[in-house]
Structures are given as C-alpha cells and as structure tokens.
RODO-2510 file (C-alpha; in nm, 4 decimals, decimal comma):
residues 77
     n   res          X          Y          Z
     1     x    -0,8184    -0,4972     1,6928
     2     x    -0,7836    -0,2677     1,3887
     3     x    -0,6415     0,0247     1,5821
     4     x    -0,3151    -0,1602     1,6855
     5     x    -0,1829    -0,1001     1,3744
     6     x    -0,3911     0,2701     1,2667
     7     x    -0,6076     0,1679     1,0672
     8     x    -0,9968     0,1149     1,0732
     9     x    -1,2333    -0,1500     0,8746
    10     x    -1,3769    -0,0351     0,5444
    11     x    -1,7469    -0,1198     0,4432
    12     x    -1,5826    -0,2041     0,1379
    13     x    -1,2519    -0,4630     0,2620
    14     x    -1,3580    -0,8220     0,3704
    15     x    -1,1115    -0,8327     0,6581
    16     x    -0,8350    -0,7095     0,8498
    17     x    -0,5638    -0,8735     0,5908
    18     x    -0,7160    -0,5925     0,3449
    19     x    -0,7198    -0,3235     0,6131
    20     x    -0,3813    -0,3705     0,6619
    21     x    -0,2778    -0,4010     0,2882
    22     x    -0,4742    -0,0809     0,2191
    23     x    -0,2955     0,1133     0,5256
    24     x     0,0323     0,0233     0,4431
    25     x     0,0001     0,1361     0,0830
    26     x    -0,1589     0,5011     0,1625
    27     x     0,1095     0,5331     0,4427
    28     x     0,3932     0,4984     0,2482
    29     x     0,2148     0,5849    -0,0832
    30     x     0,3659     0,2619    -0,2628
    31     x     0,7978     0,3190    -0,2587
    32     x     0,8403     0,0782     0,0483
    33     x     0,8005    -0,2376    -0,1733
    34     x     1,0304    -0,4772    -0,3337
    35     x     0,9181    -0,3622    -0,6647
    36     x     1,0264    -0,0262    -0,5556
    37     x     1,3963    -0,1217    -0,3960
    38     x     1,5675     0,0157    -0,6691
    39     x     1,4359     0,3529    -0,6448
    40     x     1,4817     0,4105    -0,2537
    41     x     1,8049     0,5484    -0,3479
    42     x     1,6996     0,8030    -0,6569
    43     x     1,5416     1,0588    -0,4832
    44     x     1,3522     1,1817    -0,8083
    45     x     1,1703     0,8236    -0,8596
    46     x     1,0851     0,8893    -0,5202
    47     x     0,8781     1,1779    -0,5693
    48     x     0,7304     1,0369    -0,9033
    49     x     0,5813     0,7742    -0,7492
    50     x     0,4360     0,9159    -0,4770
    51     x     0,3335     1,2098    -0,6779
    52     x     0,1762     0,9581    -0,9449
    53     x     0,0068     0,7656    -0,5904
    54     x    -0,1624     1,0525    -0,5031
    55     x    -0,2588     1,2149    -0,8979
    56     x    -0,4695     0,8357    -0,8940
    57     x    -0,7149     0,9808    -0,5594
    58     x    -0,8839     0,6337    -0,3403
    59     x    -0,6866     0,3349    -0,4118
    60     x    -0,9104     0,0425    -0,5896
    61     x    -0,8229    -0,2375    -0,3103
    62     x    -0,9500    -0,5286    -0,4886
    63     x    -0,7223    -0,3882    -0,7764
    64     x    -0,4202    -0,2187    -0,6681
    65     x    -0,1290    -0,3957    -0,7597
    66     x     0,0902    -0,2758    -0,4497
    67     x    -0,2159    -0,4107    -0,2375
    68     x    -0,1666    -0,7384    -0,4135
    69     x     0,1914    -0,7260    -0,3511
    70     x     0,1428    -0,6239     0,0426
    71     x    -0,0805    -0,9011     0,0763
    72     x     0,1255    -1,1671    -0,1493
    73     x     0,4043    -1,0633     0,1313
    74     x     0,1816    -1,1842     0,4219
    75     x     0,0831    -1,4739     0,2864
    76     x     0,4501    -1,5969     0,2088
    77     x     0,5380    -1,4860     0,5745
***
C-alpha cells in the first residue's frame, strides 16, 4: 500500500496520510506549495529554499509547517 506512491511507513507517522505528507515534502524539498507559487518563477528563491530545506537535516512531521500544509490540502480535497 505505501509503495504505490514511494514511500514507506515511519515508526514515528500514525498513518499513511503522514507518509504521504512527509514524502511529498522531502521530494520536492518544500517549493511545490501554494505558499511557494510565487517563487516557481525566481529561480534564486528556488534554490534558497531548498538549500534552507536541506541546512534544517530530518523534517519534524508533527511540526513542519509544509507537512501541515500537504495534509490541510488532502483534507480539503
């Protein structure tokens, strides 16, 4: 169930909603968001956030706010 969309189960994430939130972010290391639509186009806020994703090392899932806004998304869809 988890590999359909590359991802695996964490001890840490209480389901698959959280799996998904927390593979989504890491892929895409947080620009693919509406908070981020501006930027898409400004290649150097590009590479600030992505190089500000990675300076922060494991994402804190209960706390991220991209993870938040991933799963906010789902729930409205």
């Amino acid at each position: 169930m988890y590999q359909e969309f590359g991802t695996t189960l964490k001890e840490n994430e209480p389901n698959i909603l959280f799996s998904a939130a927390r593979s989504y972010v890491v892929k895409c290391a947080g620009i693919c968001f509406d908070s981020e639509i501006q930027n898409l186009s400004l290649s150097f806020e590009i590479k600030r956030i992505v190089k500000d994703f990675i300076a922060k090392g494991p994402i804190e899932l209960f706390y991220n706010a991209k993870v938040k806004e991933v799963l906010d998304q789902i729930i409205k869809n």
